[in-house]
MARMIDO-905461 format. One record per residue: residue number from 1; x, y, z of N, C-alpha, C in turn. Coordinates in Angstrom, 2 decimals. Example, Ala and Ser with C-alpha at 12.3 -4.5 7.8 and 13.67 -1.06 7.14 Angstrom:
BEGIN
<1 <13.19 -5.69 7.80> <12.30 -4.50 7.80> <13.20 -3.30 7.80>>
<2 <12.85 -2.25 7.08> <13.67 -1.06 7.14> <12.90 0.03 7.87>>
// end
This chain:
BEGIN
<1 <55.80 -56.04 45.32> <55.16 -54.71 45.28> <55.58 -54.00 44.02>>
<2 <54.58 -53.67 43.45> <54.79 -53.22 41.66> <55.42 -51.31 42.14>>
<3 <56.21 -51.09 41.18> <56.71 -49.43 41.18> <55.68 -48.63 40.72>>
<4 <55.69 -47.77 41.72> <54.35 -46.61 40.77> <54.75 -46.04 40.09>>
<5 <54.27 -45.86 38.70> <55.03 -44.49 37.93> <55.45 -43.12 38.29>>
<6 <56.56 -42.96 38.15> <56.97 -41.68 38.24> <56.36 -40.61 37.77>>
<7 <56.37 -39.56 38.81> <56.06 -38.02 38.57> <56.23 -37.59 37.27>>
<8 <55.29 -36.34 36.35> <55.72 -36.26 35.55> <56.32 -34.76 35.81>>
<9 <57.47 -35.22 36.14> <58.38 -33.95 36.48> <59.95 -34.03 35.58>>
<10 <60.48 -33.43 35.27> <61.75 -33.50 34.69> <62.95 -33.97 35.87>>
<11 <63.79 -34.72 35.63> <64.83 -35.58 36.34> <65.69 -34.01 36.25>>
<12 <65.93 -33.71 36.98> <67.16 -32.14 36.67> <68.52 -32.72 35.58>>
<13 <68.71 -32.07 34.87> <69.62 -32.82 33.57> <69.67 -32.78 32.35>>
<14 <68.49 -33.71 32.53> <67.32 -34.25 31.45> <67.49 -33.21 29.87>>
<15 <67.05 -34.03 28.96> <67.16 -32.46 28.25> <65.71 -31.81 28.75>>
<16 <64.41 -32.44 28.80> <63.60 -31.45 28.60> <63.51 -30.24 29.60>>
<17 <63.94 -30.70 31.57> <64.37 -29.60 32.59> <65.21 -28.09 31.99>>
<18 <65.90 -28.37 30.74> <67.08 -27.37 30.07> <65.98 -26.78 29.23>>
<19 <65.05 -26.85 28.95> <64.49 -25.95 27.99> <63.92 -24.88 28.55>>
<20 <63.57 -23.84 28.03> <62.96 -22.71 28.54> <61.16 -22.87 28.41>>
<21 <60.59 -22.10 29.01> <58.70 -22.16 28.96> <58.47 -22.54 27.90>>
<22 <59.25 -21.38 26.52> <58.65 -21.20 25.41> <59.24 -22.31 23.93>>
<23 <60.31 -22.80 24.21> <60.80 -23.82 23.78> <60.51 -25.32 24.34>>
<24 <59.43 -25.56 25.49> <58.57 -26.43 25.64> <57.55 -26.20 24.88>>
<25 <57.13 -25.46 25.02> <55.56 -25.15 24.23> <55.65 -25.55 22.55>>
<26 <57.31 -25.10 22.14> <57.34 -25.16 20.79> <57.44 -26.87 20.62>>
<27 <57.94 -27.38 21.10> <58.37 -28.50 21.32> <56.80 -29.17 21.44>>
<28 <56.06 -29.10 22.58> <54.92 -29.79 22.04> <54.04 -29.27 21.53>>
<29 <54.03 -28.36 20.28> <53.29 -27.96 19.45> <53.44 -28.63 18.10>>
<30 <55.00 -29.12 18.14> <55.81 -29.84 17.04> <55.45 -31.19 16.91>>
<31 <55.13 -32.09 18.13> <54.83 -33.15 18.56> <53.42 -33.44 19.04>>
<32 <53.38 -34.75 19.57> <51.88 -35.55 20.36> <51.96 -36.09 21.44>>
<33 <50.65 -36.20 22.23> <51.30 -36.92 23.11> <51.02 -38.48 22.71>>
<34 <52.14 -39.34 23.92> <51.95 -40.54 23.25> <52.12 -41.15 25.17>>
<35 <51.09 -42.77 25.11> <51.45 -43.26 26.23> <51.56 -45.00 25.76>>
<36 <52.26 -45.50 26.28> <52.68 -46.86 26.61> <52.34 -47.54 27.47>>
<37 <51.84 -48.75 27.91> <52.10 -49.48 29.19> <53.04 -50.15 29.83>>
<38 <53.37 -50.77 30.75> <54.88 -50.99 30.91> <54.77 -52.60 30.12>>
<39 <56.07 -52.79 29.67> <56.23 -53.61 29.07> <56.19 -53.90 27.56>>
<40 <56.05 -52.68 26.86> <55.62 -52.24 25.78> <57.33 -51.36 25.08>>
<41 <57.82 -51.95 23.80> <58.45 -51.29 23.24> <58.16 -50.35 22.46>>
<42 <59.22 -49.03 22.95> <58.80 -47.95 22.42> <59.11 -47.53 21.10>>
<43 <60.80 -48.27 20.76> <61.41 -48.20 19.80> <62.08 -49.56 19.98>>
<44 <62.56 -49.67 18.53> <63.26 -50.98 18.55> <64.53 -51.11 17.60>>
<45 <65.60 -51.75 18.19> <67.35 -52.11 17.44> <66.89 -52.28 16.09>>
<46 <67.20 -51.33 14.94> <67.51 -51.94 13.82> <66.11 -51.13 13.23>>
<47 <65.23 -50.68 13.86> <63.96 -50.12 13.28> <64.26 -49.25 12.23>>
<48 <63.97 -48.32 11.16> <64.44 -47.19 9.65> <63.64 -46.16 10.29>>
<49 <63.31 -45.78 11.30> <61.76 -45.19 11.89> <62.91 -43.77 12.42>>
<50 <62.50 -42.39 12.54> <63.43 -41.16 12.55> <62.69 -40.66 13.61>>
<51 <61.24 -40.68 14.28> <60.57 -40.28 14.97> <61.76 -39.76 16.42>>
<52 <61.68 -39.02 17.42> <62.10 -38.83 18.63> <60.89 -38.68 20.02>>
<53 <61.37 -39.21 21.14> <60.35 -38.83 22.39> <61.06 -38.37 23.32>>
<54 <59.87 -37.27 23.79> <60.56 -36.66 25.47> <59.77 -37.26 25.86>>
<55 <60.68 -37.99 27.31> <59.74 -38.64 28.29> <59.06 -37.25 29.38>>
<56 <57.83 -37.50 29.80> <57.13 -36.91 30.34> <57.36 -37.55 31.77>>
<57 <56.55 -38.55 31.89> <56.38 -39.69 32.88> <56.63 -41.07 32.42>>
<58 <57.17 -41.21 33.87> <57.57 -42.65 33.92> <59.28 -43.37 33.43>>
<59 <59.31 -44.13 33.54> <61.19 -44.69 33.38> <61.10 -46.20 32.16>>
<60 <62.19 -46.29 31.16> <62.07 -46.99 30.51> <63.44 -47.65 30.12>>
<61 <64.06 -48.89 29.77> <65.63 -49.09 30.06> <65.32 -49.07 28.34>>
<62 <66.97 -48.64 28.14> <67.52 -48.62 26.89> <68.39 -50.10 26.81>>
<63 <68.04 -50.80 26.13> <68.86 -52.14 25.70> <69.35 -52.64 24.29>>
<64 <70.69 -53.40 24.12> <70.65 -53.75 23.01> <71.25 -55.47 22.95>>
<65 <71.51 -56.39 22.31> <71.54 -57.21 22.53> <73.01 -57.76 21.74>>
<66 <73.46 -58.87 22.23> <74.70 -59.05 21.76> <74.73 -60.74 20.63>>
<67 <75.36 -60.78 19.97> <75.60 -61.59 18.70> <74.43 -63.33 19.43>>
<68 <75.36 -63.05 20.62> <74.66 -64.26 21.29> <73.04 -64.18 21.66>>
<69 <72.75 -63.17 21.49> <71.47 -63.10 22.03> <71.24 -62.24 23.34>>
<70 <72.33 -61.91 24.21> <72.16 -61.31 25.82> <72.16 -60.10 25.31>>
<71 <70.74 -60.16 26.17> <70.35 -58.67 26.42> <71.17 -57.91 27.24>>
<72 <71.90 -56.43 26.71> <72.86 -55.69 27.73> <71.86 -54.48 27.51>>
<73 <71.44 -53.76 29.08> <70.78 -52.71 29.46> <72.24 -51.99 29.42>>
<74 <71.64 -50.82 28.67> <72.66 -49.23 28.45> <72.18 -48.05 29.18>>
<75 <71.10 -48.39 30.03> <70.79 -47.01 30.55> <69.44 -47.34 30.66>>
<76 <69.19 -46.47 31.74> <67.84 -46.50 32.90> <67.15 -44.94 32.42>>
<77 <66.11 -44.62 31.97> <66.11 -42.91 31.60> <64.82 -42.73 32.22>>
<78 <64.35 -41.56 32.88> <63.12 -41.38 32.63> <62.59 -40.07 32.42>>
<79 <61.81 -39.09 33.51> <61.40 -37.58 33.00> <61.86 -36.79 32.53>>
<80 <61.90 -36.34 31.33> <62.39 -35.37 30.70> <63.55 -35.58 30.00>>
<81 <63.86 -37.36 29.87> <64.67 -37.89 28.77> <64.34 -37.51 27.14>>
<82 <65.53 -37.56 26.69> <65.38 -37.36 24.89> <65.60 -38.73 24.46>>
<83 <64.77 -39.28 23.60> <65.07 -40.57 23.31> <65.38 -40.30 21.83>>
<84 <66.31 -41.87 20.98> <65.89 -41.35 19.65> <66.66 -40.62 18.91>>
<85 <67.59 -39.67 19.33> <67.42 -38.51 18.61> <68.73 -38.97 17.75>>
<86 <69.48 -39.85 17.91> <70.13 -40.19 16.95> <69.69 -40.29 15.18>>
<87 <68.72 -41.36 15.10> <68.65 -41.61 13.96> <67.71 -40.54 13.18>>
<88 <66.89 -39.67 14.29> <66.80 -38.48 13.58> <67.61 -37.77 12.88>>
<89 <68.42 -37.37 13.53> <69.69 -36.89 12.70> <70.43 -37.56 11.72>>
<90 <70.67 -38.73 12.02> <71.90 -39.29 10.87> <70.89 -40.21 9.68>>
<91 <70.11 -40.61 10.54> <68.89 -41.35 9.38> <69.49 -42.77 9.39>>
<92 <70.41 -43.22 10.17> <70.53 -44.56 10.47> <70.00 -45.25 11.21>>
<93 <69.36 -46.54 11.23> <68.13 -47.54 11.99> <68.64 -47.05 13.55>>
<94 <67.65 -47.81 14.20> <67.56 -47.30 15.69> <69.32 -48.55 15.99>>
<95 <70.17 -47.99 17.28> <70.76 -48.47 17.76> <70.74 -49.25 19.05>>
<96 <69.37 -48.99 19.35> <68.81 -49.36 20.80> <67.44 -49.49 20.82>>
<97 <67.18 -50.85 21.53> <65.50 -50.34 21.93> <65.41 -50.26 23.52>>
<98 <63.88 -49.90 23.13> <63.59 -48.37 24.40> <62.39 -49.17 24.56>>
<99 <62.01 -49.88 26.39> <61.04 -50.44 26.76> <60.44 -49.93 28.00>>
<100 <59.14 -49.88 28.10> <58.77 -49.17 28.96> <58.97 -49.86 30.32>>
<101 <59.51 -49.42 31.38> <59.56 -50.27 32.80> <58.04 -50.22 33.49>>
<102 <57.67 -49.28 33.49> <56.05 -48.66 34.05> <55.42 -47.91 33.42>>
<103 <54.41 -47.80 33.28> <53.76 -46.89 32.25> <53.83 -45.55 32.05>>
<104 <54.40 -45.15 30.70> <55.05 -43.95 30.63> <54.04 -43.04 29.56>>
<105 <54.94 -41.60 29.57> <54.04 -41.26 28.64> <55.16 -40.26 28.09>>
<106 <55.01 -39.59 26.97> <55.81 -38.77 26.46> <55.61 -37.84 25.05>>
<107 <55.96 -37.01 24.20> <56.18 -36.00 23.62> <56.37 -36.87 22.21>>
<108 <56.08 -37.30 21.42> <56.83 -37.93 20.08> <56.76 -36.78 18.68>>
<109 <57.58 -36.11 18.33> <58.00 -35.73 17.54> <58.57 -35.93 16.24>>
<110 <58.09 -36.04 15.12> <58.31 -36.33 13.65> <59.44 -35.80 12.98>>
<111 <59.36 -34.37 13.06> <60.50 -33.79 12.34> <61.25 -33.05 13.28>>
<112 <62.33 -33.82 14.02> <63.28 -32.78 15.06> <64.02 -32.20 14.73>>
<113 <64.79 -32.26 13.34> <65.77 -31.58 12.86> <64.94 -29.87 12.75>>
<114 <63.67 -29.80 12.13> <63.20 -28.63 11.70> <63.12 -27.93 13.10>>
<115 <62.77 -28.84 13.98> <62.18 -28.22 15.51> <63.75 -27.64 15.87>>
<116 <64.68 -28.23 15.67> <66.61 -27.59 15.75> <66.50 -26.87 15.36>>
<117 <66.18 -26.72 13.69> <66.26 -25.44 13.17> <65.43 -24.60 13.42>>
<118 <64.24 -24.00 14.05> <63.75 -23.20 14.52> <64.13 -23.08 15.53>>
<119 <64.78 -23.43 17.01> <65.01 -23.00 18.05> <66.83 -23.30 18.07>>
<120 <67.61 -22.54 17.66> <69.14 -23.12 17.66> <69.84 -23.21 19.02>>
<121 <69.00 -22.55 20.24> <70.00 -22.92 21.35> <69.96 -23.84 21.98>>
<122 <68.49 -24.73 21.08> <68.29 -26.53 21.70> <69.28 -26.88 21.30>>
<123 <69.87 -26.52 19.84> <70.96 -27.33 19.23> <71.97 -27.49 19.86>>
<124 <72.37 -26.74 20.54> <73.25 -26.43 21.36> <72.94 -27.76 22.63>>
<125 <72.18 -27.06 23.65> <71.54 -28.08 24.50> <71.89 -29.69 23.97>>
<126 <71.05 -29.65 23.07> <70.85 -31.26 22.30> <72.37 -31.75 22.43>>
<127 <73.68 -31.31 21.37> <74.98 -31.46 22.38> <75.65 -31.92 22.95>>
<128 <75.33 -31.06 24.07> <75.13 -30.92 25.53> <75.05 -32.49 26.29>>
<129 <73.61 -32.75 25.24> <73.29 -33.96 26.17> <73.97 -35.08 25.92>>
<130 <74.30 -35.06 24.37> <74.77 -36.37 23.88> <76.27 -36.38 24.25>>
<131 <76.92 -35.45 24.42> <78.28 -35.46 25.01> <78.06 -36.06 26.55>>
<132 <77.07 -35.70 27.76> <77.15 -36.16 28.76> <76.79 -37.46 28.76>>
<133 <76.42 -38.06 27.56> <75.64 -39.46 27.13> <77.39 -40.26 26.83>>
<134 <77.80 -39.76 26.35> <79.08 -40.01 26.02> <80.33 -40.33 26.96>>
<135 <80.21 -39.30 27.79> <80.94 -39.43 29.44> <80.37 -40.65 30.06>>
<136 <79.39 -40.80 30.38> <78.48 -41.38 31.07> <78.50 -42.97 30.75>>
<137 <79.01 -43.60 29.00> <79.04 -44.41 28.79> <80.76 -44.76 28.91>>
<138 <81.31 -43.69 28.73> <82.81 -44.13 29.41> <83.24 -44.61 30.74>>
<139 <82.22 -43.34 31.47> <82.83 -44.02 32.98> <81.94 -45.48 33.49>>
<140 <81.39 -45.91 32.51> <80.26 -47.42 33.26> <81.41 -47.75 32.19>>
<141 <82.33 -47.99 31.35> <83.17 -49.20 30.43> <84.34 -49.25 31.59>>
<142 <84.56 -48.16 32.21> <85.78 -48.20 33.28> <85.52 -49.03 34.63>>
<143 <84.24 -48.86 35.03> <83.69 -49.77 36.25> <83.81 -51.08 35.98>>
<144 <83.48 -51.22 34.22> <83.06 -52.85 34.08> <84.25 -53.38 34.35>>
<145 <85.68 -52.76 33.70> <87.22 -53.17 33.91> <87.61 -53.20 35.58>>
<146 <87.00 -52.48 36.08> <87.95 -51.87 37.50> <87.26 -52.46 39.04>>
<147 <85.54 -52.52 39.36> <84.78 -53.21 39.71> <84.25 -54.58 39.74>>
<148 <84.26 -55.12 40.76> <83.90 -56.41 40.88> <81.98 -56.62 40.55>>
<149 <80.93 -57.34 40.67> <80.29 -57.20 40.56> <79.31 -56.57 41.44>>
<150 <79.34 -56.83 42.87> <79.14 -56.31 43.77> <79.22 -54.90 43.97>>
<151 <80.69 -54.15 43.61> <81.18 -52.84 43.47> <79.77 -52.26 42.02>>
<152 <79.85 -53.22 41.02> <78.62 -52.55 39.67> <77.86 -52.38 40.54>>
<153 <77.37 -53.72 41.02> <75.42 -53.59 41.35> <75.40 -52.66 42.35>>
<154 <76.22 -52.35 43.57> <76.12 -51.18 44.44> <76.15 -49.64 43.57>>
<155 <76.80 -49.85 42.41> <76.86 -48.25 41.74> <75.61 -48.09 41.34>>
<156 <75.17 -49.28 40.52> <73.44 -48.66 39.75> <73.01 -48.83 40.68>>
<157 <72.88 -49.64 42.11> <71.87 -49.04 43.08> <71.74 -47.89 43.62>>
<158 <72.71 -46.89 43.84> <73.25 -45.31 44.14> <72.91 -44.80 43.11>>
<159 <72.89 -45.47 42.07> <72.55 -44.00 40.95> <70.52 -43.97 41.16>>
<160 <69.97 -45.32 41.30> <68.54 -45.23 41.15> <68.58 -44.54 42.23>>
<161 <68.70 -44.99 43.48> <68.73 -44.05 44.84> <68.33 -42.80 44.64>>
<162 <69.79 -42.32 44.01> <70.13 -40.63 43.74> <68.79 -40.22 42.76>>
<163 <68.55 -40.68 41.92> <67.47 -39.93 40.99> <65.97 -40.07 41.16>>
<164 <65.43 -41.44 42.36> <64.60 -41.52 42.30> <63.90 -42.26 43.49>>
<165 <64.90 -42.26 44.93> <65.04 -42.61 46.09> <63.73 -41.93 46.63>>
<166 <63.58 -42.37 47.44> <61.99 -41.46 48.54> <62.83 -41.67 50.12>>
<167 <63.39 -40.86 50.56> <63.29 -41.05 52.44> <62.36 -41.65 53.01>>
<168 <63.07 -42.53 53.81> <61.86 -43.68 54.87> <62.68 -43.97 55.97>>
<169 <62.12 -42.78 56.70> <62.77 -43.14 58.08> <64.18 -42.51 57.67>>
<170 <65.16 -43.52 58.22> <67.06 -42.96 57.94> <67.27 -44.03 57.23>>
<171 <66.31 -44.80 55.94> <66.63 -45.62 54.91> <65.99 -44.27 53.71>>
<172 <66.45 -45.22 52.32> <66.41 -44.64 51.38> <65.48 -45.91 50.84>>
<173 <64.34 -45.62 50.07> <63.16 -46.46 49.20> <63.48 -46.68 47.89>>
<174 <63.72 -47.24 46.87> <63.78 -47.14 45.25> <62.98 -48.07 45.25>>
<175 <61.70 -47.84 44.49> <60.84 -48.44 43.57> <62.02 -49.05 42.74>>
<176 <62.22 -50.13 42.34> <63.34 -50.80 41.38> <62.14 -51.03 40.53>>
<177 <62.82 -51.00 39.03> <61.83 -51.41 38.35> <62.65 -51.97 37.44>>
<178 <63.46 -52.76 37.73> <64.30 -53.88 37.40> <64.04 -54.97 37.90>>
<179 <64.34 -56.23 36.49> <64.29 -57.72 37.58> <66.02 -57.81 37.49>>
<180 <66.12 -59.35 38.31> <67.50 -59.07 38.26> <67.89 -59.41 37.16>>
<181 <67.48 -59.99 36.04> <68.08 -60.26 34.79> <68.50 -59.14 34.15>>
<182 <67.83 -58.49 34.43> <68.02 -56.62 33.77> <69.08 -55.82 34.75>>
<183 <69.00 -56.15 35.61> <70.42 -55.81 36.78> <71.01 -55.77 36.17>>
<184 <71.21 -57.77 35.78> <72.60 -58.44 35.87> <72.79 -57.70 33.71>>
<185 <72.07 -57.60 33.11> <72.61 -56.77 31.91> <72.47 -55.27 32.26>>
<186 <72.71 -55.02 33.22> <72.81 -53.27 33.51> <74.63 -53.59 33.78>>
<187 <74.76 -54.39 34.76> <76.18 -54.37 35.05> <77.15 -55.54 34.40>>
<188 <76.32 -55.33 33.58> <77.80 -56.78 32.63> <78.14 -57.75 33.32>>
<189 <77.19 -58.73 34.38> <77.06 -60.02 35.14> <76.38 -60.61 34.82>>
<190 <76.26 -62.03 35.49> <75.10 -62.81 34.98> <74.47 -62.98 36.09>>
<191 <73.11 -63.58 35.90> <72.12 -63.35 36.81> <72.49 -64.38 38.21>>
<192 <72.97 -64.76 38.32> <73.60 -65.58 39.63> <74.43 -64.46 40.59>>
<193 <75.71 -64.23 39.64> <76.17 -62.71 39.99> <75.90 -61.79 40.96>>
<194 <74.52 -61.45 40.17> <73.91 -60.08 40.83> <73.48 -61.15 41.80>>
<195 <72.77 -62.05 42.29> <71.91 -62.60 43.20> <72.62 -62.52 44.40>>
<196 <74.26 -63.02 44.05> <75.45 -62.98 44.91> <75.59 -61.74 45.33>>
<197 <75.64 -60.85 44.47> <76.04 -59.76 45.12> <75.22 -58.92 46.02>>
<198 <73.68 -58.72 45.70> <72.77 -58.35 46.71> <72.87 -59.08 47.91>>
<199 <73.03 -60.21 47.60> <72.98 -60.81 49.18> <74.02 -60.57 50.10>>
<200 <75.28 -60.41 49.38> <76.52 -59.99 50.16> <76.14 -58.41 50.62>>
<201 <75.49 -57.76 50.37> <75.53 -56.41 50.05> <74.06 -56.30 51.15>>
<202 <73.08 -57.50 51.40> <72.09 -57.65 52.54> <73.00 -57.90 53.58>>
<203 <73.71 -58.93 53.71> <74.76 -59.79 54.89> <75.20 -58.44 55.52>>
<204 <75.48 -57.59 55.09> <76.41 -56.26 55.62> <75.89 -55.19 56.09>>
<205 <74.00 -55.78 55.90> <73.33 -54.74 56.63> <73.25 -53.10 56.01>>
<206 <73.43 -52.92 54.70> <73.78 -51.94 53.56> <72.01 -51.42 52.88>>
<207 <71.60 -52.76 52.58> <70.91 -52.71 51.80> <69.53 -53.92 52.24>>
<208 <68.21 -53.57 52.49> <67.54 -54.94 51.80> <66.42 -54.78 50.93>>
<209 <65.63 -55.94 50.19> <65.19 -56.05 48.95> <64.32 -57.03 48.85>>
<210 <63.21 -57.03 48.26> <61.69 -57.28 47.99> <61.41 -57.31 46.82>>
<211 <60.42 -57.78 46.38> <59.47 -57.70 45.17> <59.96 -56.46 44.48>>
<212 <60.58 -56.04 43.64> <60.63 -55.27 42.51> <61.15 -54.04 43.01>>
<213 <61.77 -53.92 44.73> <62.20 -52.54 45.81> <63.22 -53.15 46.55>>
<214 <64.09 -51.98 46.90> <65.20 -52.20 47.35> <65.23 -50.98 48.61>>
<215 <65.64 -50.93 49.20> <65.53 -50.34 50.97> <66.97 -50.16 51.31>>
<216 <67.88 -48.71 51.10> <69.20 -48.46 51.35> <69.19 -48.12 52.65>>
<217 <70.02 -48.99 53.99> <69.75 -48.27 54.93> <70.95 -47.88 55.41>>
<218 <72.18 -47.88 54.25> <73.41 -47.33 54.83> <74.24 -46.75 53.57>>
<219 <74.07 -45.53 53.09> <73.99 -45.33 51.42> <75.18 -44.98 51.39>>
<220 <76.07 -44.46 52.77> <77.51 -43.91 53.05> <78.67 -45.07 52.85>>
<221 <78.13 -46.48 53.37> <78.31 -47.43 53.03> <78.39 -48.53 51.99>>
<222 <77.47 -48.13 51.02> <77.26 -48.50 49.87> <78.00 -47.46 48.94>>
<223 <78.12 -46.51 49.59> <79.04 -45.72 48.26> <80.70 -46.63 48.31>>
<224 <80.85 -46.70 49.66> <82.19 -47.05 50.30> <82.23 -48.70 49.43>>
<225 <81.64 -49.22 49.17> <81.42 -50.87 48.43> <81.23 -50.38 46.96>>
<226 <80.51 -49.28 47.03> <80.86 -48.75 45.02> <82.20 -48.91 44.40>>
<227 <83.05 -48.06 45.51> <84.71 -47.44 44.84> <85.81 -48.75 44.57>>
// end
């Protein structure tokens, strides 16, 4: 069962949820819109390209790849994500590419520095975000040390849950829009790994899982297999 695209609503966080009416408006007055289909790179490792996107709709993983070739997923983003905005600023090639999971759509912006300098309390915001981008990549380097694999794949299943879960019944729904290869480079395993670990994580009556969806029916429990 394929994931439907997400609402085009802001994820609460997000940078674009932090902006005000009129610093949206400026924002896409500055920019275009732009849409993708899933499976489609948005940006790519190593690109000279300065452009930035707010995601509108839809979810897209951030990946980069290692000497060997393995793809490691850095992050799951979707409504009202800032993508990008690095090499806007510093003018160094992209550090990540950005692929669409489902068909997305979003805000692409040319010159963000000027769009900073006309509104300075984004600057601020902007920040904001990359510091919680920063936290965020500390505490997943501490899991990879401290967590077994089972303990990872139960955390990114709680985090999709948390941001993008639907109630069903006294289970929790996530459209996954992960395969497990992309799991198993979400949590620094290999794809056997994760296979192991969902199933241990089915055996326990926690969790079960389908075509491209996953069905939490004990999330108190699965936090308790996170820690």
């Amino acid at each position: 069962m394929s994931p439907s695209p997400s609402p085009s609503v802001s994820e609460p966080g997000e940078f674009l949820s932090l902006l005000t009416p009129e610093e949206t408006a400026g924002l896409r007055a500055a920019g275009r819109p732009r849409r993708w289909d899933r499976g489609t790179t948005l940006m790519a490792e190593g690109d000279a390209s300065d452009w930035v996107l707010v995601l509108t709709s839809g979810r897209v993983k951030i990946s980069s790849h290692t000497s060997s070739g393995t793809e490691v997923v850095l992050a799951v983003r979707g409504p009202g994500a800032l993508l990008g905005e690095f090499s806007a600023i510093d003018g160094l090639p992209r550090s990540a590419t950005v692929t669409a999971l489902e068909p997305v759509e979003g805000i692409a912006v040319r010159d963000f520095p000027a769009f900073l300098r006309e509104h300075g309390r984004v600057a601020v915001l902007l920040l904001q975000t990359v510091t919680g981008r920063v936290r965020d990549a500390d505490r997943k380097r501490i899991e990879y040390g401290a967590f077994d694999t089972a303990g990872r794949v139960a955390t990114r299943l709680l985090e999709l849950a948390e941001r993008y879960g639907e109630q069903a019944g006294g289970a929790v729904r996530v459209a996954l829009p992960l395969s497990q290869d992309e799991l198993a480079g979400w949590t620094g395993s290999s794809r056997e790994a994760v296979s192991k670990a969902l199933r241990s994580l089915r055996d326990r009556g926690l969790i079960e899982t389908g075509r491209r969806r996953v069905v939490i029916h004990d999330m108190e429990g699965l936090r308790r297999r996170a820690r």
